[in-house]
N, C-alpha and C positions, 0 to 999 in steps of 0.2 A: 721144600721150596722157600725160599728166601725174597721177600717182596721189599724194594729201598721206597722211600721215600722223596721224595725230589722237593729239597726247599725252595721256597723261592729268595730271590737272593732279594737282601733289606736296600731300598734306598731311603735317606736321610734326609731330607730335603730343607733347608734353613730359606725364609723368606723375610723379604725387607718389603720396605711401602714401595719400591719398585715394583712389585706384583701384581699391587691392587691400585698403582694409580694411572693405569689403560681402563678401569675401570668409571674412574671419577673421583677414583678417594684423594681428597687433598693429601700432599706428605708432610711431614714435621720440616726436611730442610731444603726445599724449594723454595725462591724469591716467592713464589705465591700462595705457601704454604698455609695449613690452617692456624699456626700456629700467628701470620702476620698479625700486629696490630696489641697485642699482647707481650709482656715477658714472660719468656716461658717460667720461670719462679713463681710466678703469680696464678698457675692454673694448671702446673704439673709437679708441686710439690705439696710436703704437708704443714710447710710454714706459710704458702699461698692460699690452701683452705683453708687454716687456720684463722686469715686474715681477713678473706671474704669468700666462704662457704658459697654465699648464692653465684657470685659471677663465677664460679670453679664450678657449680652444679648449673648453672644454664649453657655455660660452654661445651661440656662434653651432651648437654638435653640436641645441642646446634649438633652435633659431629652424629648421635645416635639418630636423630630424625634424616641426617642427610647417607647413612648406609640404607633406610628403606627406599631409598631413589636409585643408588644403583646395584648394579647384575656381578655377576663372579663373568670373567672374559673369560677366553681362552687358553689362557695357562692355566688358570686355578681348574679349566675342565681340563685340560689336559693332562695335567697332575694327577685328577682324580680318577682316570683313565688308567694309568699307572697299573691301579692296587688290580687290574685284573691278570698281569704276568708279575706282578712284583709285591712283595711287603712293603709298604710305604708309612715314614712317617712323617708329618710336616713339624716343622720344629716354626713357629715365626713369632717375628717380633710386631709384628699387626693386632690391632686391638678389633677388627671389623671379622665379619662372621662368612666372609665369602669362601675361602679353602670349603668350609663346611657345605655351603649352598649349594656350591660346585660336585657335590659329593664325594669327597674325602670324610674317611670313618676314622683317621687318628691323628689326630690334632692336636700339636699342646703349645697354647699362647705364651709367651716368656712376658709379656707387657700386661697382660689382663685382657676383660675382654668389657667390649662395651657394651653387651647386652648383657650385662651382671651388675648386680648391685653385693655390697656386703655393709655387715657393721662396721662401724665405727668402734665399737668395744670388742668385737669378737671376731678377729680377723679371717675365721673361718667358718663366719656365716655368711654366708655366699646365695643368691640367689638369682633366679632368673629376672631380667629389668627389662621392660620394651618402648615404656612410655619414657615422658618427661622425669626426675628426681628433685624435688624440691625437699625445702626446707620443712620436717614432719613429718618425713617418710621415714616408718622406722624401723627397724626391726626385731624379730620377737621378743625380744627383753626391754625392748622399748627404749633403744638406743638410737642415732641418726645412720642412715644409712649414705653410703658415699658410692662411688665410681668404685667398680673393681677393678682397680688400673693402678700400675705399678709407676708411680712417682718418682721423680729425679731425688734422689738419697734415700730412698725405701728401696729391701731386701729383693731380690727376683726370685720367689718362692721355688720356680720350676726349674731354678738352672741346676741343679744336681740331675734329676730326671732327664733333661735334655741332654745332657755329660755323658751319662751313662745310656742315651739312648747311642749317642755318636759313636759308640765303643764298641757298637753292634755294626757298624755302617758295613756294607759293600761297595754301597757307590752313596758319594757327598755329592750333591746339587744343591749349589748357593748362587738365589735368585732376588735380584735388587736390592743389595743392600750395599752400603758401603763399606763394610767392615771394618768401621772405628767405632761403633757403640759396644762398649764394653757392659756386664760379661759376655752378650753374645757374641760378638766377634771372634772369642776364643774358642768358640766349639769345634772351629773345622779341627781345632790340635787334639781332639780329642777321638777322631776316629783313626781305628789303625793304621801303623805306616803302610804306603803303598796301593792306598786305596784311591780308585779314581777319583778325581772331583773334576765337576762341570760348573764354571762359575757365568751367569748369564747377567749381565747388565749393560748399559749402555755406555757407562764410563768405567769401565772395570778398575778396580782398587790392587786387583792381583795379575800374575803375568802367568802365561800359558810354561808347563816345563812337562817331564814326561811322565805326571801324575796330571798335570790339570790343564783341562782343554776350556779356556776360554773364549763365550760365543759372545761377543759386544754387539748386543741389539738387546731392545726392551724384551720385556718379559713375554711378551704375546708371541714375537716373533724367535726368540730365542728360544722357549720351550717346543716348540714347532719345529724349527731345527735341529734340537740334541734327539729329540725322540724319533725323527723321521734320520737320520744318521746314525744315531749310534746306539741305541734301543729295536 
């Protein structure tokens, strides 16, 4: 007797600060962005720490104390709802920890994340961060520890890992983002031809053809729509 297996089929899912900001999370390019009030140079690069370490570690202390204020919404649960007919994996470019909250078990941040700290000398000392990061905080070699967050001209450590996740896709779901931030904006080319994609935003950057069904409403409302139609 002969017993098969039934995979379940992978979805891929790429997320933008579209996802998380039904939630409260300010985005980078929103007039009322968290980024207003600052150059972004000044506080998302390593010539900005360089220059003034404290205002670059109290600015992201502002962004980690204001994710304990809010909830993962509706998509991010709806998402995590998912992995119970499907393999799911999030791919996004969000530094905030709600995917997880939400209960998604595989997650991998292309930006860094903001509840991590790592050295300064040892780029893969990485650790868990929850509180404030000042100046003295160090790590175990006794070096300064910074944000774990992927800066304007520093490497995207994950993007091979995410390339090679898209290679597996069955179905691409790409969820608020605009799809001009390079490298990720390239991953949808990396899942096989032919493969669904469902791109949900409210200004969509891409056009519907007969691989991709575009649902233009924000991310609460849009993921609520693809799964109740077409999942």
């Amino acid at each position: 007797m002969v017993s098969f297996i039934l995979m379940k089929k992978h979805i891929v899912v790429l997320t933008g600060a579209g996802v998380s900001a039904e939630s409260g999370v300010k985005t980078f390019r929103d007039a009322g962005g968290l980024w207003e009030g600052h150059d972004v140079m000044e506080v998302a690069s390593p010539q900005g720490y360089a220059a003034n370490p404290e205002l670059v570690l109290d600015f992201y202390n502002q962004r980690r104390r204001q994710l304990f204020e809010v909830k993962p919404n509706s998509a991010h649960v709806d998402l995590a709802k998912l992995e119970t007919d499907f393999k799911v994996t999030i791919v996004t470019q969000n530094i905030d920890d709600l995917h997880e909250r939400a209960g998604s078990t595989h997650v991998i941040h292309l930006h860094g994340e903001l509840l991590k700290a790592r050295s300064t000398y040892d780029k893969n000392d990485i650790q868990e961060w929850k509180t404030d990061l000042v100046l003295g905080d160090l790590c175990r070699k006794g070096y300064q520890l910074r944000p774990h967050i992927v800066w304007f001209g520093e490497d995207v450590p994950m993007i091979t890992k995410a390339m090679e996740i898209c290679e597996t896709a069955d179905i691409l779901v790409i969820i608020g983002t605009s799809m001009q931030v390079y490298p990720a904006a390239g991953l949808m080319y990396y899942v096989p031809e032919g493969t669904p994609v469902y791109y949900i935003d409210p200004n969509p950057a891409l056009s519907g053809n007969d691989h991709v069904t575009v649902i233009a409403k924000p991310a609460t409302a849009g993921v609520k729509e693809m799964v109740e139609t077409y999942f």
